[in-house]
N, C-alpha and C positions, 0 to 999 in steps of 0.2 A: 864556676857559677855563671859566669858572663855565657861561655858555651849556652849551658840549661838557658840561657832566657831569649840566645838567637831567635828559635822555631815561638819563640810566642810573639816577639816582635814581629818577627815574618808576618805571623801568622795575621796580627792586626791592620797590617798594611794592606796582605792579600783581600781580606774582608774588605776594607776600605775601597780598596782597587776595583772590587765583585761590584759593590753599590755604584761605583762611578762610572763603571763600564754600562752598566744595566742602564742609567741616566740616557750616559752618550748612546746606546743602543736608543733607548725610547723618543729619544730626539730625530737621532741620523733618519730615524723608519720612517718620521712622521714628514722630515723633511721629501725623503724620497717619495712618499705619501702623496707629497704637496707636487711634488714637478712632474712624477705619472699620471695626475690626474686621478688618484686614487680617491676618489670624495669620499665612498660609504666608508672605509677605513678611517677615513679622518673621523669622519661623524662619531662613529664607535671608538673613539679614543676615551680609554676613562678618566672620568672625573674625579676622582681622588687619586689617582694615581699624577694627572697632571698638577693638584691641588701641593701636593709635595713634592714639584719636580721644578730644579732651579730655572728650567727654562718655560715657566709653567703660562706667562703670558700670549709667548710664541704659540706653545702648543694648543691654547683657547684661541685663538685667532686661526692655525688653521682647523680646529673643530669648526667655529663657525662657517668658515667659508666651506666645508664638507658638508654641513647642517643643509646650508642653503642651496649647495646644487641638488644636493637631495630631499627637498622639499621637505624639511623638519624645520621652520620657522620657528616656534615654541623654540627649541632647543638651541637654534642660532640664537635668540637673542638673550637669553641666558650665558652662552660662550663671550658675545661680544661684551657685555656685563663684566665677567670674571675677569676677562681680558683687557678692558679699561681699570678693576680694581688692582689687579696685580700691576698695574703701570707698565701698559704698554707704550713703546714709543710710537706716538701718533702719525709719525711720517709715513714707518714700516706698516703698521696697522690700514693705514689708507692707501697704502699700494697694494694688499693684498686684496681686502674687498674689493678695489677697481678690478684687479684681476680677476677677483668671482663674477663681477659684473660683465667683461668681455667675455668670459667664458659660458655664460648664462646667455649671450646675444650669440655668439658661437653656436651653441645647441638647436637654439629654436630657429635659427639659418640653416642651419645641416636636415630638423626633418620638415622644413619649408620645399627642401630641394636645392636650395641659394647655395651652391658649393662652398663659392668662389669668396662670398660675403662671410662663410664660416669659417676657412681658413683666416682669410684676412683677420676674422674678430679673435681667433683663436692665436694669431700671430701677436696683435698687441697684448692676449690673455698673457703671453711664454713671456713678452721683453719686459712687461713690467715691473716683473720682479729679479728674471733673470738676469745673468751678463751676457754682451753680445754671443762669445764662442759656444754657451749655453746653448740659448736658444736655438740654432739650427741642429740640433741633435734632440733637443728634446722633443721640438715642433711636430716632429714627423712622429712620434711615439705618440702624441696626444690626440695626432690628426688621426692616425689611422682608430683608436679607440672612439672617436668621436663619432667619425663615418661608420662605425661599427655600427656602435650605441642609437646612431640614428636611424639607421636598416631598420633594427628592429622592432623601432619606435611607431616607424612611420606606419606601419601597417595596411600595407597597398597604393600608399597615397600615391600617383606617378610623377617623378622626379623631373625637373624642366630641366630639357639636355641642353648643358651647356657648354659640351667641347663638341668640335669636329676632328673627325683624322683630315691635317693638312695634306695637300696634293703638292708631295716632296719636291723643293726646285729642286735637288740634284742632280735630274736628267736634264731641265732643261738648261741647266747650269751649264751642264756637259755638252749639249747639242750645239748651245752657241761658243763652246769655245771648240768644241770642233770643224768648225765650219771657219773659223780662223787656222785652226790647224791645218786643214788641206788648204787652203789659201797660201797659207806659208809655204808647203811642199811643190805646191805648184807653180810659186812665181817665183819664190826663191828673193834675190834680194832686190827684183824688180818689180815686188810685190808693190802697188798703190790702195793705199784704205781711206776712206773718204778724203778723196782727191791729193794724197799725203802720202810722200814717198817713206814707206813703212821702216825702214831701215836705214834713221838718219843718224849721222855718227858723230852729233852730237849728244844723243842720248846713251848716256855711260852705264846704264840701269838695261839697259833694251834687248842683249843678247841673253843676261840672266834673266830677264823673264820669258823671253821666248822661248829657252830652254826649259823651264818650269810648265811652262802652259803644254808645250811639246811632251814635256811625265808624265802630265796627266792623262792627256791623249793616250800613251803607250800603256799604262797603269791602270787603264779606265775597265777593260775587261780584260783577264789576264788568264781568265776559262777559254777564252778564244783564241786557242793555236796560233794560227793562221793569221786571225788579223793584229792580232801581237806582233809578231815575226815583220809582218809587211811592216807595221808603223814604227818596229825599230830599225828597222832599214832606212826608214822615212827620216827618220831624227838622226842618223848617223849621215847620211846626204847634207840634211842643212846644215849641220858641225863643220861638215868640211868648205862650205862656203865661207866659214867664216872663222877661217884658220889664225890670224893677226887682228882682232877686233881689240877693242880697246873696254874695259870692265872696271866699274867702282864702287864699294862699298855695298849698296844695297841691291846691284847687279851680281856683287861675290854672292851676298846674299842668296839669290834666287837660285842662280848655277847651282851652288852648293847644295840645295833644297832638292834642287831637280834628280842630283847625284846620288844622292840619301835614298830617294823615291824608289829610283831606278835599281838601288842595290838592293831594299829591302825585296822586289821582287823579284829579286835574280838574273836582272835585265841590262846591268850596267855595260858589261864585255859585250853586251849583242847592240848596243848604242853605240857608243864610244870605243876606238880601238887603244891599242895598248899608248901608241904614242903623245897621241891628243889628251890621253888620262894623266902621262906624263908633265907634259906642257901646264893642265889645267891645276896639277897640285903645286905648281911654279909661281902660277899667277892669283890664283883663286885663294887671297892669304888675308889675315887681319891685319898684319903689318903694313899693309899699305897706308893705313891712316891711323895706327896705335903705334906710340914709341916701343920698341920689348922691351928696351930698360926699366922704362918707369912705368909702361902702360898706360902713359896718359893719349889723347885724344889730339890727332892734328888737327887745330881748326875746325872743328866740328863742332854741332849742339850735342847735349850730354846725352841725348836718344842714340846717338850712334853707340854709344857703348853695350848699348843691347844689341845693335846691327855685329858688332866686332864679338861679343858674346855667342852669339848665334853663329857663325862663320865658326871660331873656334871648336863651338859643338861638335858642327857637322863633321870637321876635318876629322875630330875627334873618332867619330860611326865611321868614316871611312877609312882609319886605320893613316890616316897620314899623318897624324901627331899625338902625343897624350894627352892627357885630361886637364896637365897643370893650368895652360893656358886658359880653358874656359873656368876653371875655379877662381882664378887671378884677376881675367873681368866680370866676372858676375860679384865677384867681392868689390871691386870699382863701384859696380852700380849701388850695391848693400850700401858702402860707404858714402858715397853722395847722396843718399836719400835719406841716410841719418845726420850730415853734414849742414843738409842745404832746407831739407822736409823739415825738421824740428819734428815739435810732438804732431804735426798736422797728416805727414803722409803721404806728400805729392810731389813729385816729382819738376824741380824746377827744371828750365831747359838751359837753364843759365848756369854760373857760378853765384848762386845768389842776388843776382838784378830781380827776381819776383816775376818771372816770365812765366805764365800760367795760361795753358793753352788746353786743345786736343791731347797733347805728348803726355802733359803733367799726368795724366789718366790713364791713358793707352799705356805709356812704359812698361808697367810692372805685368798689365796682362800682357803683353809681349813675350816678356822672361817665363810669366807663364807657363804660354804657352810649349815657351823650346823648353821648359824643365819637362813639360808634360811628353814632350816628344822625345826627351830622356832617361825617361821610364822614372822620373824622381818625384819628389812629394816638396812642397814649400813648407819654408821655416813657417811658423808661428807669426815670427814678425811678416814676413812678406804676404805672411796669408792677412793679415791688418790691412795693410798699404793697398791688396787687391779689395779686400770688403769695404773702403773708402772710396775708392773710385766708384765700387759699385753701388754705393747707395747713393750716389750722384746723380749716376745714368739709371737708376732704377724710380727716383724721383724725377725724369725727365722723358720717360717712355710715353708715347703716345700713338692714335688710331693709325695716323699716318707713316708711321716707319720713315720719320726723321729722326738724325742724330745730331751733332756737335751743332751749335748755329753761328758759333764767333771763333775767330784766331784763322789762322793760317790752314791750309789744306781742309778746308771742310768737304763740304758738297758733299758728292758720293761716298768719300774718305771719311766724313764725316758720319753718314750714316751706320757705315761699314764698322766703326770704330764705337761703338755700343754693340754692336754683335762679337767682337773681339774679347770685348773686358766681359760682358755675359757670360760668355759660352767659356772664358777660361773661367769662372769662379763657379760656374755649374759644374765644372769637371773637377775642382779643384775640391769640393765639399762646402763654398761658402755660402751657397745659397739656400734659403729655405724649401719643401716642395713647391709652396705656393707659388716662389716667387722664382723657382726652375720653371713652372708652367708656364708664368709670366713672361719669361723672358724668352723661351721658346716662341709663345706665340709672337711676342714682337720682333723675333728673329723671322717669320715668317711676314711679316708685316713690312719690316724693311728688303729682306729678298724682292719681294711681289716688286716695290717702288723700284727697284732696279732692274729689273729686269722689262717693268713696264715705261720709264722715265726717265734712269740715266741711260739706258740702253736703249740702241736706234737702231731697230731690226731692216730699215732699205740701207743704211750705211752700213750693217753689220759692223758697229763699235759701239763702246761708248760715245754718249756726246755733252762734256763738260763744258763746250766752247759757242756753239751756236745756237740760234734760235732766244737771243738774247742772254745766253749766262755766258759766264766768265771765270776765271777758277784764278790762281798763284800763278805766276812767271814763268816759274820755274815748273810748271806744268804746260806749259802750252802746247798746241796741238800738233807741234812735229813730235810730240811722244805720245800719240792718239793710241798705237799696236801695246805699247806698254803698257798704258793704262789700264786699255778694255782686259789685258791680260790678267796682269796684278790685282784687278775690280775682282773679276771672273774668281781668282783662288781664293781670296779673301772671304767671300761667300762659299766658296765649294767647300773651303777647308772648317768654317763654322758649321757647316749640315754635317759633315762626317761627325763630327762630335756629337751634336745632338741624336743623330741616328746609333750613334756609338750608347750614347746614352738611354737609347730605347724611346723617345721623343717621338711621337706621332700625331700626338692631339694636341689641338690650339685650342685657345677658347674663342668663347662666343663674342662680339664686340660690344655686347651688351654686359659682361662678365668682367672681361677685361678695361671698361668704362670706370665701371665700381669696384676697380682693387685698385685703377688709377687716384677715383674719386676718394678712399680713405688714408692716402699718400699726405704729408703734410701740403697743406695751400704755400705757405711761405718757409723755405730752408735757405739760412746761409750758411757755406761753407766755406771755413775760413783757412787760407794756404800759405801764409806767413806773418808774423806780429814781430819785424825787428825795429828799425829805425823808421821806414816806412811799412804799411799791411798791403796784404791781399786778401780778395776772395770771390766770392761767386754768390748771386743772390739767384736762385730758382722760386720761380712765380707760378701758379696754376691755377687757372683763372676758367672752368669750364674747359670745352676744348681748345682754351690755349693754354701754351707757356711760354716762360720767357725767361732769357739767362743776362742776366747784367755783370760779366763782369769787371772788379776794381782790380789789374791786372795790371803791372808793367809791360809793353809791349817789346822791350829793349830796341832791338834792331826796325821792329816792326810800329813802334809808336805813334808815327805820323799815320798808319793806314786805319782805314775806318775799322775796318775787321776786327782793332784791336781798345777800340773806342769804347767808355762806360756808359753805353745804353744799353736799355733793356731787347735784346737781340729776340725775333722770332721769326719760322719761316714764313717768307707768306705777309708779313705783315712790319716788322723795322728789321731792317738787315743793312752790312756794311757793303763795299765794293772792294773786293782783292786789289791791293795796289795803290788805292786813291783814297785821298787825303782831303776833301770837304766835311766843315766841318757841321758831321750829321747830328741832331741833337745835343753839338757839344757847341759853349761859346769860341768865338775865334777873338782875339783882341789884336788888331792891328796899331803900333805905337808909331808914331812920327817920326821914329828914331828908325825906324827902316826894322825893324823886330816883331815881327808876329809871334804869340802866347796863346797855349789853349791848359785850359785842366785835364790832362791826358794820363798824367801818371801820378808819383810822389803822394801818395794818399796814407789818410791819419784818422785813426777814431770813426771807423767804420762801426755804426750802430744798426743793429735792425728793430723797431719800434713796433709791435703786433696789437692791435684793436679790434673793437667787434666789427668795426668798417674796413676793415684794411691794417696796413702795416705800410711804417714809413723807414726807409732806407736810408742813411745819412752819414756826409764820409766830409773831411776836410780838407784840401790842397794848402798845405803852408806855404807851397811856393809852386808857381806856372810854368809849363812845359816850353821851352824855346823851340820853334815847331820849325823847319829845316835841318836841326842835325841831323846826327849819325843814331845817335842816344837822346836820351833824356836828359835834359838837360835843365838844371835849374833856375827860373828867374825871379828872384824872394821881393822883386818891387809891385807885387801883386799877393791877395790867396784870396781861396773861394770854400764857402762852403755849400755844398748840395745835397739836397731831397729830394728824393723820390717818393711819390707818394702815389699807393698800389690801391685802387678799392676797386667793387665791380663793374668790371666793363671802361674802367679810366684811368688813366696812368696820370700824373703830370711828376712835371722835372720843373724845381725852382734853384736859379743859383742867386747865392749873394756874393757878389765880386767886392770885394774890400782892397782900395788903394791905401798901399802902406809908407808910399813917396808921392811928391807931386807931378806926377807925369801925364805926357801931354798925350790924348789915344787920337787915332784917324777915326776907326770904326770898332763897332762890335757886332760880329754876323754870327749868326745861326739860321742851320735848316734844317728841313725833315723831308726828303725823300721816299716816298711811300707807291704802294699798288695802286692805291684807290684811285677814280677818273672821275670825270666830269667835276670841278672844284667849281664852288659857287663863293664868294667872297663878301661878307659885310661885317665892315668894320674889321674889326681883329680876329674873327669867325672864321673857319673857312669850313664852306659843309659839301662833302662829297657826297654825290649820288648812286656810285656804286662801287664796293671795293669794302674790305673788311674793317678798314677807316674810316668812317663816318663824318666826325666833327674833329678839327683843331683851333685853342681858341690857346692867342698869343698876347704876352702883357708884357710891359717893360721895354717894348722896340717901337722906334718911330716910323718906319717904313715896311711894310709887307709885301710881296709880292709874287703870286701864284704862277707857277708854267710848266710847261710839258718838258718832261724830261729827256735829254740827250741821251744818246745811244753812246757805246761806248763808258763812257765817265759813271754810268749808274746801273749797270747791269751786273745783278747779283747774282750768285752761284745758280738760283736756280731761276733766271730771268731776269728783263728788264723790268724796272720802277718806271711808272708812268707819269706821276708827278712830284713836281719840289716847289716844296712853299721854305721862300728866302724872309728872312729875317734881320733888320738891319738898325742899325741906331748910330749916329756922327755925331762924338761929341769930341770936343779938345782938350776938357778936360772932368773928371770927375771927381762929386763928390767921396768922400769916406768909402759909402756904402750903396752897393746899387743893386739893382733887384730885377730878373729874370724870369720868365716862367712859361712853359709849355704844357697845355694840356691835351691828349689824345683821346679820344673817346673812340672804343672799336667792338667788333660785334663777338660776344662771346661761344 
């Protein structure tokens, strides 16, 4: 008996099973319905059949929004009816109408001709509802229906062209590093490049990139017999001048790059002979500055771990080790970015001091990139960590093809380093179409700036150092041939991708204006919340922006570079090296101890209004300003605001004494472009410069002057003038009160 009644139980299950499959069918459709952009389908979704379907609120919700892009009113508003009765939840409900709503501003951009403005509207239509990984797969499915849909809408109307085909820098990429290259060949190591004896031996980077720069030379047309042959002869002459040279880290670096190049076109043995190949897989090693045991890092920041990553690669294409090695550090870097990143994603440079820089961003497109040069595909998680950086630098794009503005190595390196995190996440799959256009053309946009402005075509180099700018120490101008070299690949090797990627049209600056202008006005991004926070306030104010960030500087604290003002080029910027204190208070104590608010921050808020947005962060205790480090001193703290509206910044602090202590002074400056200063009362109104007015409260002495050379010459020029700020008191109340306001031209 039990047998006989198996197949009927079966059988009621299966029936069971039939109906709920049918459900999940009727649903999965409608959803897929929803993210193709399939409206008429939704529209004609039935009504009794949604009426007794468990998910019957969803599926009136997407009827209506199908109702409405297909212009069936009546019937949308029936759908949204059903779909308030059946109780829907009103969160979900008004993100999806939002998203009919972009999608509906989407359409009538696209048969406007407005591309640029349909993508955009149709990007916020996808993220609304979607999850991030979603949305750049679906984007491109929706765009290309749209652009369709609009064709054949528009019915003659003609389209206001809004791309050009870019006129490719790679040639002239290549033109000025070859004109370096035969420089090279023909003086050899008595070469002089603006007045600088090219081959100084204390640059330990210098031969690995002249080696590099020299591949590309050789690699540059490899259809031409003839002068292939010559320039590897050419490269095989300067190797042997410089048989015992001395190489480190990001010099292995380049060698190793150049040796890769050279093999991949079959060019290596007609370079390098067998012995010198010998020699270089001797010296050309990651263990010069990674333990093997443990893998850890001599003294270095945790960037190098990608430098020793990359090295391991290489050796790897070249047959002179196995794979384990680079799996071993590239799993280092995994792990300290889950160690030290938390859920944030950015790459400290530190072991946890909160050192957030250039690096913190650049990293991960670094590894990128050599994965990409590895023929391999990024995890899941790394592919996160790269789309965090890049919604960074994708909210900080602008006409001028500037990059980073604050920390250590900006300037050119800075520029250069938004075209790096770009062009690996275009290659990598994370970027949207839109927002691959986008970043081509601002790839185009910063090239143009380099090759018009850090590069100085009568000194044939770079020029980071004169004509009033100033860069890192550690860059100075005995490694001028380095530079211009390393500048030179960085750019060369970003076009190859994008030309790889079939990239030929920028847009218009009128296009790329308004995909800037629909960018949020105020993002903070936040890069650690332990005992003390980090993070980054991005400001967009017209054509400017500005990057404030609340960053420990560790090693670098005392320098302005690394100071929480609102940094922009052109307009507040630090100085490489030096330590006045630009919009930040200085407190001088009796007791022979200067204190500034430099690091140690708490309770970072960002406060958004229909005027503006206010920024506001705590110091529980003040930066002892001569160390090494940061260092804490709890007989003071301060709290500050920033406060963003149009066209006016101001910075207020309230200094709160927590002991009775006796101060000499309390100075503040502001160091700026602007010239001709006019002064009344606490006013100071400039007459020309992108600075206009500064109006100062809380200081008893002010005093306007022309700025020193040297001491205030910023990456890309001198500051013209400094308004000092000053107040003497012996001792204070509780609570004291500060404030700066700038007013500049947007």
């Amino acid at each position: 008996m039990i047998t006989g009644q198996e197949p009927v139980v079966s059988g009621e299950k299966t029936s069971k099973t039939a109906a709920q499959d049918n459900e999940e069918k009727i649903f999965e459709r409608a959803c897929s319905q929803w993210r193709l952009g399939d409206w008429d389908s939704l529209a004609r979704l039935d009504r009794e059949i949604m009426r007794h379907h468990p998910d019957r609120a969803m599926l009136a919700v997407f009827a209506a929004v199908g109702c409405l892009q297909t212009d069936r009113i009546d019937e949308a508003r029936q759908c949204i009816l059903l779909a308030q009765d059946w109780g829907v939840d009103k969160k979900i409900f008004g993100q999806h109408i939002v998203a009919g709503v972009y999608n509906s501003l989407a359409r009538a951009a696209a048969i406007s001709g407005q591309e640029m403005s349909a993508l955009g509207y149709l990007e916020k239509a996808v993220s609304t509802t979607e999850t991030a990984s979603d949305v750049r797969l679906l984007l491109k499915v929706r765009a290309d229906g749209l652009l369709k849909e609009s064709s054949q809408r528009k019915k003659g109307v003609k389209l206001r062209q809004g791309t050009k085909t870019a006129s490719c820098p790679l040639r002239e990429l290549y033109r000025r590093l070859g004109i370096l290259a035969e420089r090279i060949y023909k003086d050899g190591v008595s070469f002089i490049i603006d007045n600088e004896p090219a081959f100084n031996a204390t640059d330990r980077f210098l031969h690995g990139k002249v080696s590099l720069g020299l591949a590309y030379h050789v690699t540059e047309n490899t259809m031409n017999g003839l002068a292939t042959a010559h320039r590897c002869r050419q490269f095989a002459d300067v190797c042997k001048q410089f048989p015992d040279h001395e190489i480190e880290t990001w010099g292995i670096y380049f060698y190793l790059k150049a040796l890769t190049m050279l093999q991949k076109e079959g060019l290596l043995e007609k370079c390098l002979d067998e012995e010198l190949l010998t020699d270089l897989r001797r010296r050309l090693d990651w263990r010069c500055f990674i333990d093997e045991n443990n893998f850890d890092l001599s003294g270095k920041p945790n960037n190098f771990y990608g430098v020793a990553y990359a090295i391991a690669l290489y050796r790897f294409q070249l047959g002179w080790e196995g794979c384990a090695p680079c799996q071993r550090l590239l799993q280092k870097i995994i792990d300290h970015f889950r160690e030290y990143s938390g859920r944030f994603g950015f790459a400290d440079e530190t072991n946890g001091q909160n050192r957030y820089d250039r690096y913190s961003l650049l990293l991960i497109a670094e590894v990128a990139h050599h994965i990409r040069e590895a023929g391999q595909k990024l995890t899941v998680e790394m592919g996160e960590w790269l789309r965090r950086s890049c919604e960074v630098v994708l909210n900080n794009l602008n006409l001028e093809g500037d990059g980073f503005p604050y920390g250590r190595s900006i300037g050119a390196y800075g520029d250069s380093s938004y075209l790096e995190i770009l062009s690996a996440a275009a290659y990598h799959g994370l970027l949207s179409p839109v927002e691959c256009k986008v970043a081509y053309s601002f790839s185009i946009k910063a090239t143009r700036k380099f090759l018009d402005f850090w590069w100085d075509e009568k000194r044939q180099c770079v020029n980071l150092w004169d004509d009033g700018r100033k860069t890192d120490a550690y860059r100075e101008k005995h490694r001028v041939l380095g530079e211009s070299i390393s500048l030179l690949h960085q750019h060369i090797y970003v076009h190859k991708i994008w030309e790889e990627l079939g990239y030929s049209q920028v847009l218009s600056d009128e296009d790329f204006q308004t995909w800037i202008d629909q960018r949020p006005r105020y993002m903070l991004t936040r890069f650690s919340e332990n005992k003390y926070s980090s993070a980054l306030l991005t400001v967009r104010d017209g054509r400017q922006r500005f990057n404030l960030p609340l960053v420990n500087g560790d090693a670098y604290h005392n320098e302005t570079s690394y100071y929480p003002i609102p940094f922009a080029q052109r307009l507040v910027q630090g100085v490489a090296g030096e330590s006045f204190p630009q919009l930040t208070p200085k407190i001088r104590l009796l007791d022979g101890k200067t204190l500034m608010p430099l690091a140690l921050f708490r309770n970072i808020t960002l406060t958004e209004s229909e005027k503006g947005a206010m920024l506001s962060w705590e110091h529980p205790e003040l930066d002892v300003i001569g160390e090494s480090h940061p260092s804490p001193d709890n007989r003071f703290s301060m709290k500050t605001n920033y406060k963003f509206e149009s066209g006016s910044i101001t910075r207020t602090d309230f200094l709160i004494s927590k002991k009775n202590v006796e101060i000499e002074s309390i100075e503040m400056v502001f160091a700026c472009f602007s010239v001709r200063p006019f002064v009344k009362g606490n006013i100071i109104i400039f007459e020309r410069g992108e600075i206009f007015r500064v109006e100062v409260k809380g200081f008893d002495e002010i005093e306007v002057r022309k700025a020193a050379s040297g001491k205030y010459q910023a990456v890309e020029g001198r500051m013209n003038t400094v308004v000092c700020m000053k107040t003497r008191k012996s001792k204070l109340g509780k609570r004291s009160k500060y404030s700066v306001v700038i007013k500049y031209k947007k």
